[in-house]
C-alpha positions in Angstrom: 99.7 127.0 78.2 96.6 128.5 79.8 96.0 128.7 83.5 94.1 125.4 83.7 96.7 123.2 81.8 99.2 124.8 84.3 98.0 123.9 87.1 97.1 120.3 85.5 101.0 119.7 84.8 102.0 121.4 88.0 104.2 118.6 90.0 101.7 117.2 93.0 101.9 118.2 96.9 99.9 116.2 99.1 97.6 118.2 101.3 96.6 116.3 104.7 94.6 119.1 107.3 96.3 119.9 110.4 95.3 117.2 113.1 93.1 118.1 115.8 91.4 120.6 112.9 87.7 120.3 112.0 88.6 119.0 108.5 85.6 119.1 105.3 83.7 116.1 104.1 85.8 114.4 101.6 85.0 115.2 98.2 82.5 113.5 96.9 82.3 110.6 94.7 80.3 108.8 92.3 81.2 105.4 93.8 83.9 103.9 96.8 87.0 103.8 95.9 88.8 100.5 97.2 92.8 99.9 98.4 92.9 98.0 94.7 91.8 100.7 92.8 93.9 103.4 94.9 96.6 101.3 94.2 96.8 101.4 90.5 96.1 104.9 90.7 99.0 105.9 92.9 101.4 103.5 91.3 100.3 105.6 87.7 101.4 108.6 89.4 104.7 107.1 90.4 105.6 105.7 87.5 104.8 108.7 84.8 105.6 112.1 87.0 106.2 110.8 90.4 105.8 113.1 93.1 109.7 114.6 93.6 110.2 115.7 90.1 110.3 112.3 87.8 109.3 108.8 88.0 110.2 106.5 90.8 113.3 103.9 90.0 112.5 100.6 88.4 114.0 99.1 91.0 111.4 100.9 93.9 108.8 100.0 91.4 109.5 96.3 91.5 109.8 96.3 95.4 106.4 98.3 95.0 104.9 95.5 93.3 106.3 92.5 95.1 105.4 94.0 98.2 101.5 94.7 96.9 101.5 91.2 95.4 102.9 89.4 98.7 101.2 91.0 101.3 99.5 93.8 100.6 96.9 92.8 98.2 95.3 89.7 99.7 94.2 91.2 103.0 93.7 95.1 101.5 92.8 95.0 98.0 88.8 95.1 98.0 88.7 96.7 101.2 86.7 100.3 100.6 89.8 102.9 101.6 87.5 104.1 103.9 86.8 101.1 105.8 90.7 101.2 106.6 91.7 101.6 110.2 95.2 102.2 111.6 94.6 99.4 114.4 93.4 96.8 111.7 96.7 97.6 110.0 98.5 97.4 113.0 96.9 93.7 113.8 97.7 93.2 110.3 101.5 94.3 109.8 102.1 91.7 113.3 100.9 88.5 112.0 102.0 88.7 108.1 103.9 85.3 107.9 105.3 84.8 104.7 104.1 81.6 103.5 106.0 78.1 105.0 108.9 79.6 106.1 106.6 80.9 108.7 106.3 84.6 110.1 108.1 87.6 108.4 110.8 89.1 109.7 110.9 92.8 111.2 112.7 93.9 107.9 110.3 92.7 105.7 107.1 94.0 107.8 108.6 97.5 107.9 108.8 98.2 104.7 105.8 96.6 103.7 104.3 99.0 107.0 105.8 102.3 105.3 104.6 101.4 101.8 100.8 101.0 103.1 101.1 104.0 105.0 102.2 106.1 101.9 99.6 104.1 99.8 96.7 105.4 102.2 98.3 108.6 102.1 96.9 109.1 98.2 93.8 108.4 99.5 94.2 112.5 101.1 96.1 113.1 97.9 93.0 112.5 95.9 90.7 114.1 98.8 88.7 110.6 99.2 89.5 111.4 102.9 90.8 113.8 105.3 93.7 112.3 107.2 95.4 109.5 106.3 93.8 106.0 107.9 97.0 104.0 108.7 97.8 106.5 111.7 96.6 107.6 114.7 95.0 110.7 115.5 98.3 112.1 115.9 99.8 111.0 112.9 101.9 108.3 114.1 102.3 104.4 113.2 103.2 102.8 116.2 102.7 99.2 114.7 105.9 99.8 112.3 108.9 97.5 113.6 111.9 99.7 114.2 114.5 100.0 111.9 117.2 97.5 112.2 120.5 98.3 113.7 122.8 99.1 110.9 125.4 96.1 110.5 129.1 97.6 111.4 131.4 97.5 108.5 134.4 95.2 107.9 137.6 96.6 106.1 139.7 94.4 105.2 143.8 95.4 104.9 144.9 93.9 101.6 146.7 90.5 102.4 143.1 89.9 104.2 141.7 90.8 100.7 143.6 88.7 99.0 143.9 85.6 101.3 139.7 85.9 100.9 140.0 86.3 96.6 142.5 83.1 96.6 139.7 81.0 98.5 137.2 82.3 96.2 138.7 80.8 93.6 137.8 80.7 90.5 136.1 84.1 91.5 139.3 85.2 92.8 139.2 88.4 90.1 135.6 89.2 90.5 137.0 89.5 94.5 140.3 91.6 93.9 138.2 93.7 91.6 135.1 94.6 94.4 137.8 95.1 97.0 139.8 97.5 94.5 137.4 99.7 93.0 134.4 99.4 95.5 131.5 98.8 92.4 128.2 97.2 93.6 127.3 93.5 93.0 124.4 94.9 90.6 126.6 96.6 88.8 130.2 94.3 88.4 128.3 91.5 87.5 126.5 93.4 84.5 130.4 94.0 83.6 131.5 93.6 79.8 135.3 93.7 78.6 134.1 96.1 76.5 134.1 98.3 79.6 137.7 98.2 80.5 140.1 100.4 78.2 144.0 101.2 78.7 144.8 105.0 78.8 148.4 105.7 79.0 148.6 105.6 82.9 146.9 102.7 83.3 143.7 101.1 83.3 140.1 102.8 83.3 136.5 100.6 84.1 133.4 102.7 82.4 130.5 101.4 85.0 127.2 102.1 82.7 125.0 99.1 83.5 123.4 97.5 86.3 121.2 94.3 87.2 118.0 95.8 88.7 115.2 93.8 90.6 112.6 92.5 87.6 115.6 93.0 84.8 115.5 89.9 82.4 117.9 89.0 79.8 119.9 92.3 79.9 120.7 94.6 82.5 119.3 98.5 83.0 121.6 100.7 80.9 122.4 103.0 84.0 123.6 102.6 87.5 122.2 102.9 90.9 122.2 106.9 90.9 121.1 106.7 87.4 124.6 107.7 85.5 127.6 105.9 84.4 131.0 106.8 85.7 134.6 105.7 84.9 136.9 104.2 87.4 140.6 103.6 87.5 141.7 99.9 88.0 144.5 98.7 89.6 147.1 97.0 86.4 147.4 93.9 87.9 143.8 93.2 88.5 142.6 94.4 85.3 145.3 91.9 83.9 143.7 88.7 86.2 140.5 90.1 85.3 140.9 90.3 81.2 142.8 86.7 81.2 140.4 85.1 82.8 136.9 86.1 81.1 135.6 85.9 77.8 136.2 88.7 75.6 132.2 89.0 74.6 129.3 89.1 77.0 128.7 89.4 80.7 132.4 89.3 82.2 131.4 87.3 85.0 128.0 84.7 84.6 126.4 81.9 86.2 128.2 78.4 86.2 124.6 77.0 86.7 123.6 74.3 84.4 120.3 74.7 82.1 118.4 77.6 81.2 120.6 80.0 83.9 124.1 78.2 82.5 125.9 81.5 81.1 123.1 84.0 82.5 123.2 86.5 85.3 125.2 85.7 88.6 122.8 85.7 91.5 124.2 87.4 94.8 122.2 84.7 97.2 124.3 82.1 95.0 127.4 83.8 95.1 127.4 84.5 99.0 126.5 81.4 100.6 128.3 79.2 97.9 131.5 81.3 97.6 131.9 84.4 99.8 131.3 82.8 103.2 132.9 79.3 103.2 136.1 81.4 101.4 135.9 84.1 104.4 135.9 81.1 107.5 138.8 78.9 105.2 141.1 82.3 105.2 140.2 82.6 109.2 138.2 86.1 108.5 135.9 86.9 111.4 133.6 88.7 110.8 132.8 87.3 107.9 132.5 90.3 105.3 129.8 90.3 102.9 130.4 91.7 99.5 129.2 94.9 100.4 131.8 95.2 102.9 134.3 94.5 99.8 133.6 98.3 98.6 133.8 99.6 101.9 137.3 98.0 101.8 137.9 99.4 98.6 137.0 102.9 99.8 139.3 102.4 103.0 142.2 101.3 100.8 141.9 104.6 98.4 141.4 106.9 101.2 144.4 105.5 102.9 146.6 105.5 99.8 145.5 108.7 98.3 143.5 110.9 101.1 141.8 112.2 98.8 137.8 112.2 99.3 136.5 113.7 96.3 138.5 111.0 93.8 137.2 108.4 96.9 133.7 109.7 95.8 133.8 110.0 92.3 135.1 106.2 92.4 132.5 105.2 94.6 129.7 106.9 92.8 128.4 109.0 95.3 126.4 111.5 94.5 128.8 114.2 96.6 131.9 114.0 98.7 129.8 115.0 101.6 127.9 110.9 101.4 131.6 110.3 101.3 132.4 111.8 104.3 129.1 110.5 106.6 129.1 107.1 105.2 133.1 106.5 106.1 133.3 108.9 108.8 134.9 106.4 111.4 138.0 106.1 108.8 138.7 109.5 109.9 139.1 108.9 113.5 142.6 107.6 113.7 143.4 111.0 112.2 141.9 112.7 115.1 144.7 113.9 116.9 146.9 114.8 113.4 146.7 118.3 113.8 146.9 118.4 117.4 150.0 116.6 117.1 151.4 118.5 114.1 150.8 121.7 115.9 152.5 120.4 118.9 155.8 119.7 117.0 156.2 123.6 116.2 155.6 125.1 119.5 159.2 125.4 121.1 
């Protein structure tokens, strides 16, 4: 590989001039490029090398998309990227309503706000411009709604887990199984008894698929960090689990009637059907969501085992310091443990 093709495979770094600089004319081009065209250009780049060392997940590329289809497109997509201004985009990102349920919620509009802003950002990639048009002159995006304040987690001790699995009956073993091994709803409801297998001291799950946003049919052959990884299961539940579900196909599917009879299990269904009337008949308040059922199950393992690296590897993080950050108010009931054990040796 000569010089040329090197630099031609070398992996991308945007380039944006220092602000306040007096930056060169933009490169020249035979014709304007619009937000359309930059669009399908930077979405090429995503999807083949992407710009941290390999292509974006499907599941980013299918928020990608929705979010260019929904709101992004209709109001930007012939617009010439340089007849983009940061305070049209501001004016822009406040009134998107999403169709009759009225106006878009903060969520929603920031996320849709930081994709435009990296989308205009190719526009310096490909030096059509010199700064990037969806900020300011100092490089800010005041128009982006703040992030949302981060839910707090429910753990639940396990009678609470089980007085909320027996309400969720007949789901009660998809239940005891989230709140025992802490898998994600993408990736217990893309479950198989194929997956579970008995070694001699007990059960083991192998988690190797997931439902993705824009999966059909089948779901992606790889979980939400992109590997598979095995888990041990608690003998009892894998027992409820295996009498209750077929031995062939998805382990736990719709009950829908139709087309979606037998298919994937939606977790919009599944939570305002199931989850929350089960959580207010067993007297559960908050109400956890079935997300907070793997922080449970993470609470339970770290309580029974202490042990923060087995926690991780059976929560499928991708090291024991996530672990520690995401769970670090588990450890604060321990705070005075070595205070206290250092206490009982002094005479």
């Amino acid at each position: 590989m000569d010089a040329v093709e090197a630099r031609a495979h070398r992996r991308p770094v945007y380039r944006v001039p220092a602000r306040g600089r007096a930056a060169g004319p933009a490169k020249p081009r035979r014709e304007t490029m619009t937000v359309g065209e930059l669009y399908a250009d930077w979405m090429r780049l995503l999807t083949s090398q992407g710009l941290r060392g390999g292509p974006i997940a499907a599941s980013t590329q299918a928020n990608y998309r929705k979010n260019w289809h929904r709101h992004i497109e209709p109001r930007w997509a012939s617009t010439p990227v340089d007849g983009v201004h940061w305070r049209d985009v501001g004016e822009w990102i406040a009134g998107l309503r999403a169709g009759s349920r009225g106006q878009t919620g903060n969520n929603t509009r920031r996320r849709v706000a930081l994709m435009f802003i990296r989308l205009m950002r190719h526009s310096v990639y490909l030096e059509l411009l010199p700064v990037n048009p969806a900020t300011d002159a100092t490089g800010r995006a005041g128009y982006v709604p703040r992030a949302p304040v981060e839910k707090r987690r429910t753990y639940l001790s396990m009678p609470e887990l089980q007085a909320l699995a027996d309400h969720c009956a007949p789901w009660t073993d998809l239940v005891m199984l989230a709140g025992t091994t802490g898998l994600r709803w993408g990736e217990i409801t893309a479950l198989s008894a194929a997956d579970f297998r008995r070694a001699p001291e007990g059960w083991l799950l192998a988690v190797r698929r997931s439902w993705k946003e824009g999966d059909a049919g089948t779901p992606s052959p790889n979980t939400k960090n992109g590997g598979t990884r095995t888990v041990p299961v608690p003998d009892k539940v894998a027992t409820l689990v295996l009498a209750a579900r077929p031995p062939d196909g998805l382990l736990f599917r719709s009950r829908g009637r139709g087309a979606s009879a037998g298919g994937r299990l939606h977790h919009s269904n599944f939570a305002g059907r199931v989850l929350r009337p089960a959580a207010l008949a067993a007297g559960l308040d908050p109400s956890p969501t079935f997300h907070d059922l793997r922080h449970t199950a993470v609470s339970l393992i770290l309580h029974a085992t202490k042990d923060v690296k087995l926690a991780q590897r059976i929560a499928g993080h991708s090291s024991a310091q996530l672990t520690l950050d995401t769970y670090a108010e588990l450890f604060e009931q321990t705070l005075f443990t070595a205070s206290r054990a250092l206490d009982g040796l002094i005479e």
